[in-house]
C-alpha positions in Angstrom: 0.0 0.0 0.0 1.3 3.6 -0.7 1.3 6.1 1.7 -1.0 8.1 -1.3 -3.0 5.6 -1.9 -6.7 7.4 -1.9 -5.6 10.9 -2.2 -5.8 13.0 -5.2 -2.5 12.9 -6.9 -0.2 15.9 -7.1 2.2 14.5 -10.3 1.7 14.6 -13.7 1.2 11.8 -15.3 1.1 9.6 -18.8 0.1 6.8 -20.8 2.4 6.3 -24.1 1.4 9.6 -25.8 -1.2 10.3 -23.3 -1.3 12.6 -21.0 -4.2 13.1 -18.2 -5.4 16.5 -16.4 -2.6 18.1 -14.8 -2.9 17.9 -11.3 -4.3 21.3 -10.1 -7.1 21.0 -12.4 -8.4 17.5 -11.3 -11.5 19.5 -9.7 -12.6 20.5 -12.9 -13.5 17.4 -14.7 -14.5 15.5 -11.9 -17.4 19.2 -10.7 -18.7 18.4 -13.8 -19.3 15.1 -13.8 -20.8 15.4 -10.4 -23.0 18.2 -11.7 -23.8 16.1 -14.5 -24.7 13.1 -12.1 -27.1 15.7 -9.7 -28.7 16.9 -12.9 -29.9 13.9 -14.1 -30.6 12.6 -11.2 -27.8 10.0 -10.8 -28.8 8.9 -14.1 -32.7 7.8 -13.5 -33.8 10.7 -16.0 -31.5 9.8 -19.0 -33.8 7.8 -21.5 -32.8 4.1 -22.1 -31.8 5.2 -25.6 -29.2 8.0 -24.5 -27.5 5.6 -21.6 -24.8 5.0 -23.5 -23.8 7.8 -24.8 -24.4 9.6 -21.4 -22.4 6.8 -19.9 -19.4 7.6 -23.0 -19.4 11.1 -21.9 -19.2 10.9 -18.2 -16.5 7.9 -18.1 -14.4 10.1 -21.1 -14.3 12.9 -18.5 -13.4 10.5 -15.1 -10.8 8.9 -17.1 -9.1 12.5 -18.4 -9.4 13.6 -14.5 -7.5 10.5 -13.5 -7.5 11.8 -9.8 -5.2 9.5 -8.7 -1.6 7.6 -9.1 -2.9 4.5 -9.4 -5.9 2.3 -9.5 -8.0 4.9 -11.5 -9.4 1.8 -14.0 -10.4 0.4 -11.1 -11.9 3.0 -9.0 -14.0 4.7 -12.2 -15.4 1.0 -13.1 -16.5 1.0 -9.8 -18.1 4.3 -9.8 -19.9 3.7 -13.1 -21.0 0.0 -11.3 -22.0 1.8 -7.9 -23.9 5.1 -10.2 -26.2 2.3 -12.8 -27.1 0.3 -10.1 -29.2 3.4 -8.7 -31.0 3.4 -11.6 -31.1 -0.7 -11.6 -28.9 -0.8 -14.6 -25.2 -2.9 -14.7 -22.2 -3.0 -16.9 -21.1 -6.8 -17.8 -17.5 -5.6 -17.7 -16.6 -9.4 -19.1 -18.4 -8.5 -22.7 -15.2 -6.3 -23.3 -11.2 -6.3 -22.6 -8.5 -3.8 -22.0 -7.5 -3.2 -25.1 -10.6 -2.1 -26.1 -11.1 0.4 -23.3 -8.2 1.5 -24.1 -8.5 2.0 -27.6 -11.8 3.9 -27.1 -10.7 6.2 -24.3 -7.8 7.4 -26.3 -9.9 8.0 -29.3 -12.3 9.8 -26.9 -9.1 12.0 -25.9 -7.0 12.3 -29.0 -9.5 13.1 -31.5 -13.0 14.5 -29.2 -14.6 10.8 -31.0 -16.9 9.2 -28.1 -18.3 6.7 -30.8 -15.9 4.4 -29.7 -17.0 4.5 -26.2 -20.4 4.8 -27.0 -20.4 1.7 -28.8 -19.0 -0.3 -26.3 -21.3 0.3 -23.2 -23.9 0.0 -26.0 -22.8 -3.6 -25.7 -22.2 -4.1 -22.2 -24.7 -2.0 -20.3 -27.5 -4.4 -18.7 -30.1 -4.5 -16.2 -28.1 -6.4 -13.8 -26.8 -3.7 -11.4 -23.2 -4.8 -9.4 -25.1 -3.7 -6.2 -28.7 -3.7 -4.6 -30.0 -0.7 -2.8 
């Protein structure tokens, strides 16, 4: 375990040719995700239909904020488990792999494209939610 572990990180850092919100601007992604999240009511008022993109949108922002050194796959995949199940809605994170994350996210990033993204939770959203409330 780091002695960071949890906290916002304070470095820059990278991915091959990607790099994520400098440090002192994490806050600014991650406000407007959570504003998006209050204003549609942790997702219960986006229409079946827009899910996926909405979803694309959101998970391109978390992943640019990276907030932290390490473990941010894990933490935003359990967000985006912890936020559908509110709404009784899943992600079957076993219909897709890394690579193909990957691929999409930077896509997202490098070039504004969220179809990649899109298309993937497309596939994988279901109405199987990780948790029960």
């Amino acid at each position: 375990m780091y002695i960071w572990a949890g906290d916002l990180r304070t470095v820059g850092i990278e991915k091959g040719d990607e790099s994520f919100c400098p440090p002192g601007n994490i806050g600014q992604p991650m406000n407007h995700v959570a504003a998006e999240v209050h204003r549609l009511g942790k997702l219960t008022a986006v229409p079946d239909p827009d899910l996926a993109r909405t979803v694309g949108y959101l998970y391109d922002y978390v992943n640019f904020a990276h907030p932290f050194r390490e473990g941010n796959g894990r933490s935003t995949r359990e967000f985006f488990d912890l936020l559908l199940s509110e709404r009784g809605a899943g992600i079957d994170w076993d219909k897709t792999d890394q690579t193909e994350l990957y691929s999409a996210c930077h896509t997202a990033r490098a070039d504004s494209d969220l179809n990649g993204l899109v298309a993937m939770f497309a596939r994988i959203l279901d109405t199987d939610p990780a948790y029960d409330f």
